[in-house]
C-alpha positions in Angstrom: -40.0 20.5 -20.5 -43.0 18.5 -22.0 -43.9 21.2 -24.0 -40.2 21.5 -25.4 -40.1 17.9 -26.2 -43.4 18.7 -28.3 -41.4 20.9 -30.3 -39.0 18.7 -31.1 -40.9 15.4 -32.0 -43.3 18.3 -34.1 -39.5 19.3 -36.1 -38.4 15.9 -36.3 -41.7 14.5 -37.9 -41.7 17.6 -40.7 -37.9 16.9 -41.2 -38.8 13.0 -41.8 -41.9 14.0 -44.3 -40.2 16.5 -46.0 -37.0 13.8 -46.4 -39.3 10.9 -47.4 -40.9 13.2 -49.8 -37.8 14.0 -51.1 -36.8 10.5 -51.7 -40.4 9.4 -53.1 -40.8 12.7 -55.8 -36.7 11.3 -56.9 -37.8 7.9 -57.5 -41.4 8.1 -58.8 -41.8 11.8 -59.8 -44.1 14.4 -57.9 -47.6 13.0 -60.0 -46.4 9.6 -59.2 -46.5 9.9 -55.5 -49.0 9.8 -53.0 -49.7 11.6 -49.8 -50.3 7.8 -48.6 -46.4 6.7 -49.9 -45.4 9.3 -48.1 -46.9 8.5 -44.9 -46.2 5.3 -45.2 -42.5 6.1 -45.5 -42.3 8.5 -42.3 -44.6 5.5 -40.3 -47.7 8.2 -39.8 -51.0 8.4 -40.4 -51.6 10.6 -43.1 -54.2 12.9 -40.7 -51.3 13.5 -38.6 -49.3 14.2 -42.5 -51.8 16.6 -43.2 -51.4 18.1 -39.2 -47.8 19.4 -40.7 -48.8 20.0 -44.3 -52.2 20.6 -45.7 -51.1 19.1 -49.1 -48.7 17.1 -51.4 -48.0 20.9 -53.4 -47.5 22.4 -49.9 -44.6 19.6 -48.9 -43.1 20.6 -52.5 -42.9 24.1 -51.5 -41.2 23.2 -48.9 -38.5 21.5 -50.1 -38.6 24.3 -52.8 -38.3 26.8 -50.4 -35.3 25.3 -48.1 -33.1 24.2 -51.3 -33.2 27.4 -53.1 -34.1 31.0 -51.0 -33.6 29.1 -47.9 -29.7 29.5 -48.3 -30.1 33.1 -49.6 -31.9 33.8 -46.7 -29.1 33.7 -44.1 -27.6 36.8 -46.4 -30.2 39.0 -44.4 -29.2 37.4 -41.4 -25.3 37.6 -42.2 -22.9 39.6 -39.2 -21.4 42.1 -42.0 -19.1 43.7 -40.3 -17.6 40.5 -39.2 -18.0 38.5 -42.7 -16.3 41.5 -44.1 -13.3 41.8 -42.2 -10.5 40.3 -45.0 -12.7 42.3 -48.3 -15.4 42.1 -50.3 -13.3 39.5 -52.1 -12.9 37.2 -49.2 -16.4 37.7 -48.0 -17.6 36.2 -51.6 -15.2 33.4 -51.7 -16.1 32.4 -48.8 -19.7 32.3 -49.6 -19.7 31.1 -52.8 -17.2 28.0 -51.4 -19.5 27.1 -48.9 -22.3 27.1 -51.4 -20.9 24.4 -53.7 -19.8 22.3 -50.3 -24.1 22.5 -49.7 -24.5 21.6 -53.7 -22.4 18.9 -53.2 -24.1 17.1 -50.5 -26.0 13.9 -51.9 -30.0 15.0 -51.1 -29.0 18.9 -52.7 -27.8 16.9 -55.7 -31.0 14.7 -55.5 -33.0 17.6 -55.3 -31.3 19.6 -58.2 -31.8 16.8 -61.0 -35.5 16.6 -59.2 -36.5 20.3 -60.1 -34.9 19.6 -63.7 -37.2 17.3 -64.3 -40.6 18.1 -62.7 -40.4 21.5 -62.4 -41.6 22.6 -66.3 -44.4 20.4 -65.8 -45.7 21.7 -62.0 -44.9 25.2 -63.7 -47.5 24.7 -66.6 -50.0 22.6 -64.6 -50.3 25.8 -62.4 -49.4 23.3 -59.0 -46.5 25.0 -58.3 -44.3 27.8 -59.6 -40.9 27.4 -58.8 -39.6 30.2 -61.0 -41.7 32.8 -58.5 -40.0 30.7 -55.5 -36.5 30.7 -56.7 -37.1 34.3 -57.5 -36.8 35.1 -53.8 -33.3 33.8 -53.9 -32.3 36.4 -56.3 -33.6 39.0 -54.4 -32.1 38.2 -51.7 -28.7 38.6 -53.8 -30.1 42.0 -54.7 -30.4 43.0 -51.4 -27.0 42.1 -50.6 -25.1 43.4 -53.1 -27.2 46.9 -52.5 -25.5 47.0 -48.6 -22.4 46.3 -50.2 -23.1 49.5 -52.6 -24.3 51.5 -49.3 -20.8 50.9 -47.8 -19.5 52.0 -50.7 -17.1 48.4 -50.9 -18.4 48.1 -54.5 -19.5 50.1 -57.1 -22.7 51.4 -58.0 -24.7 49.9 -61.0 -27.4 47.4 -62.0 -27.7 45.1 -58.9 -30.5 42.7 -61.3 -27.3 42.2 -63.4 -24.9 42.3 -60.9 -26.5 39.4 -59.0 -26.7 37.5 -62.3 -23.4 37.9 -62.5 -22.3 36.4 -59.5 -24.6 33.6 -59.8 -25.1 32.7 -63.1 -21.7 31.1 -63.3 -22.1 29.4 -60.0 -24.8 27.7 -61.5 -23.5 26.6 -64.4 -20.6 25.5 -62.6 -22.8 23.4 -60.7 -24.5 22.0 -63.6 -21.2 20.9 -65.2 -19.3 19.5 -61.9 -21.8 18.5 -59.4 -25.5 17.5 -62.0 -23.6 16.4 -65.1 -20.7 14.8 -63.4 -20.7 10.9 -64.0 -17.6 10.1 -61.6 -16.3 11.5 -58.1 -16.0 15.7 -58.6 -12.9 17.1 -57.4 -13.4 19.2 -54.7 -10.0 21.0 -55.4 -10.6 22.0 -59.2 -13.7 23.1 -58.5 -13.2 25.5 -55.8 -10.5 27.1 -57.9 -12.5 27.8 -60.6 -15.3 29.3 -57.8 -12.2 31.3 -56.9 -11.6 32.6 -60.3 -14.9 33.5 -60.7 -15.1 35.5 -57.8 -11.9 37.2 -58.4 -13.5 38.2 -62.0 -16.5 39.1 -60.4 -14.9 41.5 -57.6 -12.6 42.7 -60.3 -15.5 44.0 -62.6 -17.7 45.8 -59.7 -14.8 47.2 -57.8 -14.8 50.8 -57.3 
């Protein structure tokens, strides 16, 4: 039991850096926070920061990694026989719905305008590189699409484009409702044009 509870104040502790972290790199930028802020913020010392993550570029990593191939992630994990039980279309809609109901949640969004802005300049001051990060998420995609291919549910071609394809308009989509957005997005318009899309999508790669 002790030990159990160990795990969980050892979770909840990352969760709150990685959260303060979050809200400290928004506000003041990634050069313009301190391992110390940060600390401060979760009410830790910052040995017992460091216990969790051996530095500041580490806790960006992190947040790098669980906003972007995080998501992707769960595709390897994904029941297919069950998620494909009403279609390849379905199975898409479904995913790429529940995608933009994650983008919309305020910290994503906080996030999203964060890597717009800091992440050219922790590219080229070799700290981090998000491009190689995010790159996981498209090969995750890859992967995907190439078990949908195996079932023969799709049709064969180039699965580098055909993940672009899917995501490339999701992203802008995102860009245009949920980043650029001054007022309240609605929900509703946007999940019809994530339908359309999809539809397009399936229509193009059908067999």
């Amino acid at each position: 039991m002790a030990q159990a509870v160990r795990k969980d104040e050892v979770r909840n502790t990352r969760r709150a850096i990685l959260d303060a972290a979050l809200d400290l790199f928004s506000v003041h930028g990634y050069a313009g926070t301190s391992i110390r802020q940060i600390a401060r913020a979760v009410e830790v010392r910052e040995s017992a920061l460091y216990h969790h993550f051996p530095s500041k570029a580490a806790i960006f990593e992190a947040l790098l990694h669980e906003y972007g191939p995080g998501k992707t992630e769960r595709l390897s994990q994904l029941d297919l026989d069950a998620a494909l039980v009403g279609g390849v279309q379905a199975c898409l809609r479904t995913m790429a719905v529940e995608l933009f109901e994650e983008w919309a949640l305020p910290r994503e969004q906080k996030f999203a305008r964060l890597m717009m802005s800091e992440a050219p300049r922790l590219s080229t001051a070799g700290i981090v590189h998000p491009a190689a990060i995010l790159g996981q998420s498209h090969t995750h995609m890859v992967h995907f699409l190439e078990e949908l291919v195996r079932r023969q549910l799709i049709r064969p071609g180039d699965l580098d484009l055909y993940a672009l394809e899917f995501m490339g308009p999701l992203i802008m989509l995102r860009q245009m409702y949920l980043m650029m957005s001054w007022g309240l997005t609605d929900m509703r318009v946007l999940k019809n044009q994530v339908e359309q899309h999809v539809h397009h999508f399936c229509q193009s790669v059908k067999l």
